[in-house]
Each structure stands twice: as structure tokens, then as C-alpha cells.
C-alpha positions in Angstrom: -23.4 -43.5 0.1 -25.2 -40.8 2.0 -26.9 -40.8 5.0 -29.9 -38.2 4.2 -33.0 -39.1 4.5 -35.2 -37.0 2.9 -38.2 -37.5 4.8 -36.7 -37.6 8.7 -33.7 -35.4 8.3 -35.5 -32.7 6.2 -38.4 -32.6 8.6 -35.2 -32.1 11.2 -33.9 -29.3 9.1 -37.2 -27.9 8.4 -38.1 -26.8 11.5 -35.5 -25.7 13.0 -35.9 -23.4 10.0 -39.2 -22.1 10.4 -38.3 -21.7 14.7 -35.6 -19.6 13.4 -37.1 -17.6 10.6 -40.3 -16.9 12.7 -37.8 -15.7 15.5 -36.1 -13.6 13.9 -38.8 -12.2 11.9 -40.9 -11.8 14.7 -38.2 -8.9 15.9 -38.7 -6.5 13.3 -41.7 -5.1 15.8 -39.1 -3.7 18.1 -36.8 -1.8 15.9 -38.0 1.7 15.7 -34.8 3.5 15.7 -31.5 2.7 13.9 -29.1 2.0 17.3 -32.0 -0.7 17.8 -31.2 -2.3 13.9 -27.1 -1.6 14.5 -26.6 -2.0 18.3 -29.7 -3.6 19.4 -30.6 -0.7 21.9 -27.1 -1.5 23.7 -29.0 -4.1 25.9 -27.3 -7.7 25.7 -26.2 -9.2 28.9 -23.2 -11.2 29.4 -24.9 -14.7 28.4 -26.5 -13.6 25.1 -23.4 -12.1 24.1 -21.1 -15.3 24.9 -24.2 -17.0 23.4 -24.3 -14.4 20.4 -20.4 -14.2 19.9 -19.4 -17.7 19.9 -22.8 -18.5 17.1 -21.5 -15.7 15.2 -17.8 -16.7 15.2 -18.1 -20.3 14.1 -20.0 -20.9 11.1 -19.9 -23.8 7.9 -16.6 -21.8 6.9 -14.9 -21.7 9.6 -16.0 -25.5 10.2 -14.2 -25.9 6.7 -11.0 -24.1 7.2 -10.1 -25.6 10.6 -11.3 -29.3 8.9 -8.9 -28.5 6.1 -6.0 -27.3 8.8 -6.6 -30.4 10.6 -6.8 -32.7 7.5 -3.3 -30.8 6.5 -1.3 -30.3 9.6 -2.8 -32.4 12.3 -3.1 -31.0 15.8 -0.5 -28.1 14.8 -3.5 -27.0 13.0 -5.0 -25.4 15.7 -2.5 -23.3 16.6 -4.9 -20.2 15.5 -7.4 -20.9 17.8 -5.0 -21.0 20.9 -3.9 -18.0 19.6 -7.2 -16.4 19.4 -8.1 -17.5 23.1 -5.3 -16.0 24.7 -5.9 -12.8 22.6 -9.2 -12.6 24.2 -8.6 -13.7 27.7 -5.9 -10.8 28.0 -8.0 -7.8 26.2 -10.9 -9.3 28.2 -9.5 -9.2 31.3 -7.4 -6.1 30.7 -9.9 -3.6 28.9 -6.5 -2.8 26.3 -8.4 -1.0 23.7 -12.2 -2.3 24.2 -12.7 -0.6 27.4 -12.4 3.4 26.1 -14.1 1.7 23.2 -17.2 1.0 24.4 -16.6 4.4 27.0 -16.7 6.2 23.9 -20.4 5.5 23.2 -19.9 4.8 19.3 -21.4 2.5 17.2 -18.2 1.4 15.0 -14.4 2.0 15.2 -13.9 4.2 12.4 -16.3 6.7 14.6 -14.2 6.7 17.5 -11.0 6.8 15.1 -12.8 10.0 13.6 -12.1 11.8 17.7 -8.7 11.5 17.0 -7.6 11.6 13.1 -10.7 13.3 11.8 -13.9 12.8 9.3 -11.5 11.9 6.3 -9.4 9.3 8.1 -12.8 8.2 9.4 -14.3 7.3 6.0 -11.2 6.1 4.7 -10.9 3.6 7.4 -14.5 2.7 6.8 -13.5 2.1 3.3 -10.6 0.0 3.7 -12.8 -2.2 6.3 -15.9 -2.6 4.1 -13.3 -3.3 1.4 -11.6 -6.5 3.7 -14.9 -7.3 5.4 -16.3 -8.3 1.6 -13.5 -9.9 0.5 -13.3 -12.1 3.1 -16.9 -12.5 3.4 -17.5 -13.2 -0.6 -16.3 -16.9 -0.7 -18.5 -17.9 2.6 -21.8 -18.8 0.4 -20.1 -20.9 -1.8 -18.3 -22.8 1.1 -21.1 -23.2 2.6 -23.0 -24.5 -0.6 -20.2 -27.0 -1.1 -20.3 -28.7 2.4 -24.3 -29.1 2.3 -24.3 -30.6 -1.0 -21.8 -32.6 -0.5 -22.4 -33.8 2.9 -25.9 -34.6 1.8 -24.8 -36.4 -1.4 -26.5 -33.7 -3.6 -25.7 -33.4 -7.7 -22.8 -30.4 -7.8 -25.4 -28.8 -10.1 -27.3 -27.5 -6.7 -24.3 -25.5 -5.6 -26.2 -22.4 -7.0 -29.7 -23.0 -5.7 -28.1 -23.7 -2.1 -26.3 -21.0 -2.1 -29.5 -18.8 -3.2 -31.9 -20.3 -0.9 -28.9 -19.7 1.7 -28.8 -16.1 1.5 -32.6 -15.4 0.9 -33.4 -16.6 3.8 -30.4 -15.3 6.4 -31.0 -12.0 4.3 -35.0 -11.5 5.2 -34.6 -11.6 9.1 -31.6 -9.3 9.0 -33.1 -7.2 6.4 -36.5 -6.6 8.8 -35.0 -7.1 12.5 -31.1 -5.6 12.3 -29.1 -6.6 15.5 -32.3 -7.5 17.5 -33.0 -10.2 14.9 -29.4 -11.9 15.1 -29.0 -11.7 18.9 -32.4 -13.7 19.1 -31.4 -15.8 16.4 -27.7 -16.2 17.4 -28.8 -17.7 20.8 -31.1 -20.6 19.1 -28.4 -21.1 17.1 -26.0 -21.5 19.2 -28.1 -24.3 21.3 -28.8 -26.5 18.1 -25.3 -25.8 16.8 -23.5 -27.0 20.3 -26.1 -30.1 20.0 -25.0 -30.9 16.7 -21.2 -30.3 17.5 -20.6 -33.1 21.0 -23.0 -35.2 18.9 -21.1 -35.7 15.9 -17.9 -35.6 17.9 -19.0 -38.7 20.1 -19.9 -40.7 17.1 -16.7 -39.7 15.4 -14.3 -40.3 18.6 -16.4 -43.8 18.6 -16.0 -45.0 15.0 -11.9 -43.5 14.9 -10.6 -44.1 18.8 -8.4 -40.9 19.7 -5.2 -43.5 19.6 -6.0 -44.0 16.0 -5.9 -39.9 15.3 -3.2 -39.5 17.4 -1.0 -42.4 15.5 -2.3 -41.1 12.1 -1.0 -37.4 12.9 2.1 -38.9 13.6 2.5 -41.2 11.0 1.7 -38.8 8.3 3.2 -35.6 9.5 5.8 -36.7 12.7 6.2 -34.4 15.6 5.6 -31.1 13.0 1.8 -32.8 13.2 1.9 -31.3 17.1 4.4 -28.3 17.1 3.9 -26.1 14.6 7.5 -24.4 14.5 8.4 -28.3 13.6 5.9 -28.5 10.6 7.1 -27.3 7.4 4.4 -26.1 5.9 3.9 -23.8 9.2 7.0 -22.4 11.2 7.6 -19.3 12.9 5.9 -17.4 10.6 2.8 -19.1 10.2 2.8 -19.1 14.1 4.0 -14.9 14.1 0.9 -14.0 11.5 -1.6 -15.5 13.2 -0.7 -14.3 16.6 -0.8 -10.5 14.7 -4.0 -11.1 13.1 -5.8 -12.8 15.8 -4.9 -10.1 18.6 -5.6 -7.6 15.6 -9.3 -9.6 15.1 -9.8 -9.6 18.6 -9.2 -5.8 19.0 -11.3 -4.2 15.8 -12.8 -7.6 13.5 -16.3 -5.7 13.4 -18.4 -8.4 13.9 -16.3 -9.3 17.1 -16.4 -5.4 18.4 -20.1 -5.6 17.6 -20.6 -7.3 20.8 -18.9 -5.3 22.5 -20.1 -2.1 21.7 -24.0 -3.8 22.0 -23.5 -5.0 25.8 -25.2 -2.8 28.1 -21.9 -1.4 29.4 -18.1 -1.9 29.5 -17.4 -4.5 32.2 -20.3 -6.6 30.2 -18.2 -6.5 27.2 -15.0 -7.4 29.0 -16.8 -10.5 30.4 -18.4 -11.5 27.2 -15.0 -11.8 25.9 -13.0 -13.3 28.5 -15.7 -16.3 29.2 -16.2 -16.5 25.4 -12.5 -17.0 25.0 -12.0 -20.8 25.1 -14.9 -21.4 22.9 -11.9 -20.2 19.8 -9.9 -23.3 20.4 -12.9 -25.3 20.4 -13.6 -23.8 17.5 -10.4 -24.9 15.5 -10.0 -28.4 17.4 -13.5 -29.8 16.7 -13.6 -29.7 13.3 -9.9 -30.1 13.2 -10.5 -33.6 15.1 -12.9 -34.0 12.3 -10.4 -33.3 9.5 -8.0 -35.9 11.1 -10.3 -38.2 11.2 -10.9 -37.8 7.4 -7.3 -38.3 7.3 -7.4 -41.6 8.7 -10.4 -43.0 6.9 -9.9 -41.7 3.5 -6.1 -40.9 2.8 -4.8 -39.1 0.5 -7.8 -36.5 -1.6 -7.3 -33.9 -4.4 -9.0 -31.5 -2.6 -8.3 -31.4 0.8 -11.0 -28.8 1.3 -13.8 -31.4 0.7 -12.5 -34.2 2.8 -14.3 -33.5 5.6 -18.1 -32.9 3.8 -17.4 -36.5 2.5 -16.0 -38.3 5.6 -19.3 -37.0 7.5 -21.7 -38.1 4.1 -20.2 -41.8 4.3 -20.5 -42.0 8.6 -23.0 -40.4 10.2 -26.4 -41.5 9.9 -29.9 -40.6 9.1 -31.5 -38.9 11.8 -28.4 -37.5 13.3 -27.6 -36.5 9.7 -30.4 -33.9 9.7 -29.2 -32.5 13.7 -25.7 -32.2 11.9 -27.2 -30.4 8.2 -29.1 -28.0 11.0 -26.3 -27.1 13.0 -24.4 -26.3 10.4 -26.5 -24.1 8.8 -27.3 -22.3 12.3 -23.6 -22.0 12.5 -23.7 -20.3 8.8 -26.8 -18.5 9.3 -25.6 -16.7 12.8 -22.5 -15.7 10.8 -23.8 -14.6 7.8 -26.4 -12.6 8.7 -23.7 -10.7 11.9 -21.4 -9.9 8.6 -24.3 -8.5 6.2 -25.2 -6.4 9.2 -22.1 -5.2 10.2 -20.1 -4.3 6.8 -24.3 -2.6 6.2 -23.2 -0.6 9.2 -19.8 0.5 8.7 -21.6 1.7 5.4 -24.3 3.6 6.7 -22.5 4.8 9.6 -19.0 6.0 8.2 -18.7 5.9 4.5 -22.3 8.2 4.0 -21.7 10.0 7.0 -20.1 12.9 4.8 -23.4 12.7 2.7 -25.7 13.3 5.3 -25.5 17.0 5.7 -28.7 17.2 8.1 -30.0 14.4 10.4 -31.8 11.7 8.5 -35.1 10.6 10.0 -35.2 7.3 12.1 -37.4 6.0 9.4 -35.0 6.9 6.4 -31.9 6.0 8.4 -34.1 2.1 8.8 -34.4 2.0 4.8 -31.2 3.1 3.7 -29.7 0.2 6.1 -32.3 -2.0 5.0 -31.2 -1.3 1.6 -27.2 -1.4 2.0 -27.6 -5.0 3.5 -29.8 -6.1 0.8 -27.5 -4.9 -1.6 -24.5 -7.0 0.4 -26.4 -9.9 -0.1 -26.3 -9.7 -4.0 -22.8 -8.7 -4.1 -22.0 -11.7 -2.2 -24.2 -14.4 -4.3 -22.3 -13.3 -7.3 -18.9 -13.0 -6.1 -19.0 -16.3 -4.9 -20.3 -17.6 -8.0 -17.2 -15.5 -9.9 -14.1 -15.7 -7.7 -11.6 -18.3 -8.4 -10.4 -20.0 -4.3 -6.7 -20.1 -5.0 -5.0 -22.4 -2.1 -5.9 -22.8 1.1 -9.4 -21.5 2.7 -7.8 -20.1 5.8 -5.0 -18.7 4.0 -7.8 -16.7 1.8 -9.4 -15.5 4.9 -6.1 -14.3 6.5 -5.0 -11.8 3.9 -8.0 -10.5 3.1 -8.9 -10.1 6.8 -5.1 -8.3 6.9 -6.2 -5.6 4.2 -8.2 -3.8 7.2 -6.7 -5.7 10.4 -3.1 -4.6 10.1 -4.2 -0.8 9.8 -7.4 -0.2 11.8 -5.8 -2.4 14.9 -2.5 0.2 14.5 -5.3 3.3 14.0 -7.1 1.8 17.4 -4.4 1.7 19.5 -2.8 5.0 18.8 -6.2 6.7 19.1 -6.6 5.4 22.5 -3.0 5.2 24.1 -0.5 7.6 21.9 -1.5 11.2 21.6 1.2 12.0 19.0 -0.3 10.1 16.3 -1.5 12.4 13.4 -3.1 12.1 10.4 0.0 11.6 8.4 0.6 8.7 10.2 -3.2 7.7 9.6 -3.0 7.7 6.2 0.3 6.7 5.7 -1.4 3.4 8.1 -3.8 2.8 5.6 -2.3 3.0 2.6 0.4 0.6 3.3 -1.4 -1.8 5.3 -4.2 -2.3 2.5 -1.5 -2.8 -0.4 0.9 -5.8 0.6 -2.2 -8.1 1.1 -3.9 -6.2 -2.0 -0.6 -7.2 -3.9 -0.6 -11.0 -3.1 -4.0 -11.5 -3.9 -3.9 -10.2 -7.5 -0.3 -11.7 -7.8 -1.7 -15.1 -7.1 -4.2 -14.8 -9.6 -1.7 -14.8 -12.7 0.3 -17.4 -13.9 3.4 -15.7 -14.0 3.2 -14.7 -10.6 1.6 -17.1 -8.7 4.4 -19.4 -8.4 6.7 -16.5 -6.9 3.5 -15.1 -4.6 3.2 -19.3 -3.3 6.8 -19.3 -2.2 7.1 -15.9 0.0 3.7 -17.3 1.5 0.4 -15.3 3.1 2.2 -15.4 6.2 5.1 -13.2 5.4 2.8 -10.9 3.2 0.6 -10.2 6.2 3.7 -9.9 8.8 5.0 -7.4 6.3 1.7 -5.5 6.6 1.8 -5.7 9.9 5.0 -4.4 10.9 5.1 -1.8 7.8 1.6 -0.7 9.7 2.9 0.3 12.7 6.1 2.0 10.9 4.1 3.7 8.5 2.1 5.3 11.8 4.9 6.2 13.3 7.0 7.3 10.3 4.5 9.8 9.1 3.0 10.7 12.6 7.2 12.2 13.5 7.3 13.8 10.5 3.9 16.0 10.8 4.9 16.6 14.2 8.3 18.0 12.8 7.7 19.4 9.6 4.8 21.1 10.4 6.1 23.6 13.0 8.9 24.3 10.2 6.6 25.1 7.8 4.2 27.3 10.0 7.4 28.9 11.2 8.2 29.8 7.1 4.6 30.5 6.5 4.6 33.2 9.4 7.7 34.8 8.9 7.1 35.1 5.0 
């Protein structure tokens, strides 16, 4: 049984829709230029950017994956989210990277990277970041789709009309109001999604006590339920990837950056992500507490995915059922629309910047953005209608997140702290970071190979692209610098 009521929690979820929508809508007045659609004028303070951040960083897949990790692995599977904190915390509090960043004055990474490697290495890097952004953006709608319909009790046959009416409506007020739009937005958001969050919490700590989640994680998983070096489905390279990749999201994920290069000026940005930092294990332990409590109502499922969506349709009740169905769809709209706008802008920004041989006019610059997210939107309907989830959700997410991460992270810090990186070293960067994860997607699509692809593991497939980013950087960067006084030397005396 389900707890929606049509008639109280749809009035619920119905306006906080229209608030929203109107919001946002109502912010396409102020853009007149394109840094207001991008950047929002560079004019967010510290408390709509923690408020902007943490609405954009946790939406209903992100609710799904750490659910999943929780239902899997117990309290071990929050072990990204600790990670993710302390990443932030110390480039917060530090500046490493963020602070010449946002000195630079630039709207993405690739055109800083472009002050050190050149225009080429610029729109290459936009490439391989539009490339990961997408991919790891394209199964959102359909997660998203799955946990309303089945949190709600909905026939499966609705998965495609939710996920329409999803996108249509996140895609209007970032089509018309750009950044301006989802700051606004973000913040409302992130009030009825915080609401939603300690509510369902309380009433889940009250039905399952915390001695009950506690004894279930250690019943069904032992101390590798808490430690996860002790879990064997984790280890130390579970533990090893995700402190790479979350330092490496915390240093160049786009949507992350965003904020920071929209604050009004660098010590706004370092705040935003040292007081925001906390909110990322938050945002792996709540749901995971969910997940675990799954765990000990329903046992064992097939699809571990889902147990959470139907733990929540069996316990939470009408009335606080439609506070919950809102929430989460704040959560997903906040991220959805940050994602369309940001991949629109690496886009408009980087990959036609060698197209635009004279200025474009703040008006044509508006459309063409306007456009490219548009665009985003019907690439991700369909690919999330088309593309087959092979294991885990998080484990999706982490690879394709790597085919950009590994490289741009490696191309970041040696264009702000190591003047002998070249382009050789760039390229070499990209090409190598973008392959391994490239590799164990498409291996895990076939038969023969999936098996083989399982056993190595996404973990050791983004370690490898890691590590063979930074050598490739360096590699190629020492041999520039050496071969190419040899060959000027030839070239000269010939």
C-alpha cells in the first residue's frame, strides 16, 4: 500500500510547484547579458551559495545511490561523503586551486586551462568534460522517474510521462533565467528539501530505533558494515577511488566550480565551500540511514536500487507523503537544471569559442545558450529512455564522472602550480584519462566482457586513470621540454 493521497499530497506538491516555477520564471527579467545567464552577474553571497551548493549537490539520484550504498554496505557506505567533506574543508580553507581560479576572472576551467596550454587544449578539455558531464547526467531522469513512481505507488507505465513532465518543467526556468533562475530556485529548494529530509528521518528513526539499524548492519554485513577496508565488496580501493575522485570533484566538477566562480569574490567562494562541507556526509548518511532501514524491514530485494522508493511507499504517510514527493523533486529540480546549465556553458563558452571569429551580440550569445540547454534536455530524455544501468548507480556515476575528473583535475593543477607543463603533457592528459573509464563502460556492455570488466572493478579502472593522468602529464610535458630544444637546435643548424 501507498500512502499518496491524491487530493492532500498533490495539492502539497502542486504548489510548491507553481512557488517555484513562478520564481524562477519571474528571473528571466534580469538577464540582459550572458555572464548574468552563466555566472549570475558574479553576485552570490556566502549564504545563497551554501544554500545554492548543497540544493544542487543532492538531488533524487544522489538520494538513490547513497540509499542503495546504505542498503548494500551499511554505514561503510558513506565512506564517499566523509571523503567529499574533507576534500572541501581543506581546498576551502586552503584556496589549493580555487583561489587563482576565481582570480582569474573566467567563467569555466577549460578557459583558464586555455592561459596555460592554449585554445586547442582548451576545447579539447571542454570536450572531454561535456562528454563526462552527459554521461553522467543521462541516467538522472530516469532515476528520478523510478523513485516518484514508485514511492507514490504509480503503474511502471508512467516512468516516461514523469520523466517528461520532469524535464519540461526544470527545462523552462533554466531555459528563460540561466544562473539567476537556479540560485533563486536553489535556495527554495533547499528550504523544502531540508524540511522534507529531518522530517522523514524522525519518523524513520521512530518506526526502526537506531539499535535496530545498528544490529541489522552488523548482523548482515559484521564489522566490514562500519570499516570499509573490512567490507569485501569495498577495500582499499573502493576507499583510494573515491578519495581521487572526490578531491578531483571538489577541485573542477563544473557544477561545484560554478559556485565558486559566481560568488562575488575569492574569499566568498572559499567560505561557501568550507561551511558547505559537512552538508556531503549528510548527504550520503541520510539516505544511507534510509537504505538500512529498508534493509531491516524488507530483507533481502532483487533490486537493491528500489528498496528504498518502496520502504518509504509502505511507511510514511499521507500528508507527510506529499512534503517528502516535494522535497524530492526540489532536490532533482535544483540539480537538474545546475547540470543543463553548466554542460550549456562549457558548450557555449569553450567548444564554439573557435567559431566565433567576431564578438557575438549579448542577445545572440542569450539564444544560442538558450538553445544548447534546450538541446541538453532532449538528449537527456532519450538517453535515459535508451541506456541500459549496468550495476551499481554510484559505480555508474563514478566512471563516467572519471572520463573528465582524472584529466581536467591533473590539467588544473599544473596550470596553476607547475610552469613546466606543456601541451604535450595536456594532451597526452586527456587522451589517457578519457580512455580507461571509456574502456570499462563499453566492456561492460557485452557479454563476453562484462564478466572480466566486473572482476577488475570501477574502482581500479578509475585509480588507473588517475594515476596514468598524472604520468601522462608529466611523461609528455619532459619530453617537449627535451626534445624540443633538440629539434630546434637541428632545425637551426640545417
Amino acid at each position: 500500500m501507498t500512502g499518496f493521497h491524491w487530493l492532500l499530497d498533490g495539492s502539497i506538491v502542486g504548489v510548491y510547484l507553481l512557488v517555484t516555477m513562478a520564481a524562477g520564471l519571474a528571473m528571466r527579467r534580469y538577464v540582459g547579458r550572458v555572464e548574468d545567464f552563466l555566472v549570475a552577474g558574479r553576485e552570490m553571497d556566502v549564504f545563497l551559495g551554501i544554500a545554492s551548493l548543497a540544493a544542487t549537490e543532492f538531488g533524487i539520484v544522489s538520494c538513490m545511490y547513497a540509499a542503495e550504498n546504505g542498503y548494500k554496505f551499511g554505514f561503510a557506505g558513506a565512506t564517499p561523503g566523509i571523503l567529499m567533506a574533507l576534500a572541501m574543508l581543506v581546498v576551502g580553507l586552503t584556496g589549493f586551486c580555487i583561489k587563482p581560479l576565481r582570480d582569474s576572472g573566467v567563467i569555466t576551467i577549460p578557459e583558464l586551462i586555455e592561459k596555460k596550454f592554449g585554445p586547442r587544449i582548451r576545447w579539447a578539455a571542454g570536450v572531454v568534460i561535456v562528454l563526462g558531464g552527459l554521461l553522467n547526467m543521462g541516467v538522472f531522469l530516469r532515476v528520478g522517474g523510478e523513485f516518484l513512481v514508485l514511492v507514490a505507488g504509480l503503474d511502471v507505465k508512467y516512468l516516461e510521462i514523469m520523466m517528461t513532465v520532469m524535464l519540461v518543467g526544470v527545462a523552462a526556468y533554466t531555459i528563460l533565467g540561466g544562473m539567476l533562475s537556479v540560485l533563486v530556485t536553489d535556495f527554495l529548494q533547499f528550504i523544502v528539501m531540508s524540511a522534507g529530509l529531518i522530517v522523514v528521518t524522525i519518523l524513520i528513526l521512530y518506526r526502526t530505533s537506531w539499535h535496530t539499524l545498528v544490529a541489522t548492519v552488523e548482523t548482515k554485513y559484521g564489522a566490514g558494515g562500519f570499516n570499509p577496508f573490512l567490507n569485501e565488496n569495498l577495500g582499499w580501493s573502493y576507499v583510494i577511488f573515491n578519495a581521487l575522485l572526490n578531491t578531483a570533484a571538489v577541485l573542477t566538477w563544473q557544477t561545484t566550480i560554478a559556485r565558486v566562480l559566481a560568488a562575488r569574490d575569492t574569499a566568498t567562494g572559499r567560505k561557501i565551500y568550507s561551511r558547505t562541507s559537512f552538508f556531503f556526509v549528510c548527504r550520503f548518511l541520510i539516505p544511507g540511514v534510509w537504505g538500512m532501514a529498508a534493509l531491516a524491514a524488507l530483507g533481502h530485494v532483487e533490486n537493491t536500487l528500489h528498496a528504498m522508493p518502496r520502504y518509504l511507499g509502505m511507511v510514511v504517510p499521507p500528508g507527510l507523503m506529499g512534503l517528502l514527493i516535494a522535497a524530492m523533486l526540489a532536490a532533482d529540480m535544483s540539480t537538474d537544471s545546475s547540470y543543463m546549465l553548466t554542460w550549456g556553458s562549457i558548450i557555449y563558452n569553450d567548444i564554439l569559442a573557435p567559431f566565433r571569429r567576431t564578438a557575438w551580440s549579448e542577445r545572440k550569445g542569450l539564444i544560442v545558450n538558450r538553445f544548447i540547454v534546450a538541446m541538453i534536455g532532449v538528449f537527456l530524455l532519450f538517453y535515459g529512455l535508451w541506456y541500459p544501468l549496468q550495476g551499481p548507480l554510484w559505480n555508474y556515476l563514478t566512471i563516467t564522472g572519471t572520463i573528465y575528473l582524472a584529466s581536467i583535475s591533473t590539467l588544473l593543477i599544473a596550470a596553476c602550480y607547475w610552469s613546466r607543463a606543456n601541451t604535450w603533457g595536456a594532451v597526452a592528459c586527456i587522451v589517457v584519462s578519457a580512455v580507461i573509464p571509456i574502456s570499462f563502460l563499453v566492456l561492460q556492455q557485452y557479454p563476453p566482457t562484462t564478466a572480466w570488466a566486473n572482476r577488475i572493478g570501477s574502482d581500479r579502472f578509475g585509480i588507473a586513470a588517475f594515476v596514468s593522468s598524472g604520468v601522462a602529464m608529466v611523461v609528455g610535458s619532459f619530453l617537449k621540454n627535451s626534445l624540443m630544444p633538440t629539434i630546434s637546435a637541428e632545425a637551426k643548424h640545417a
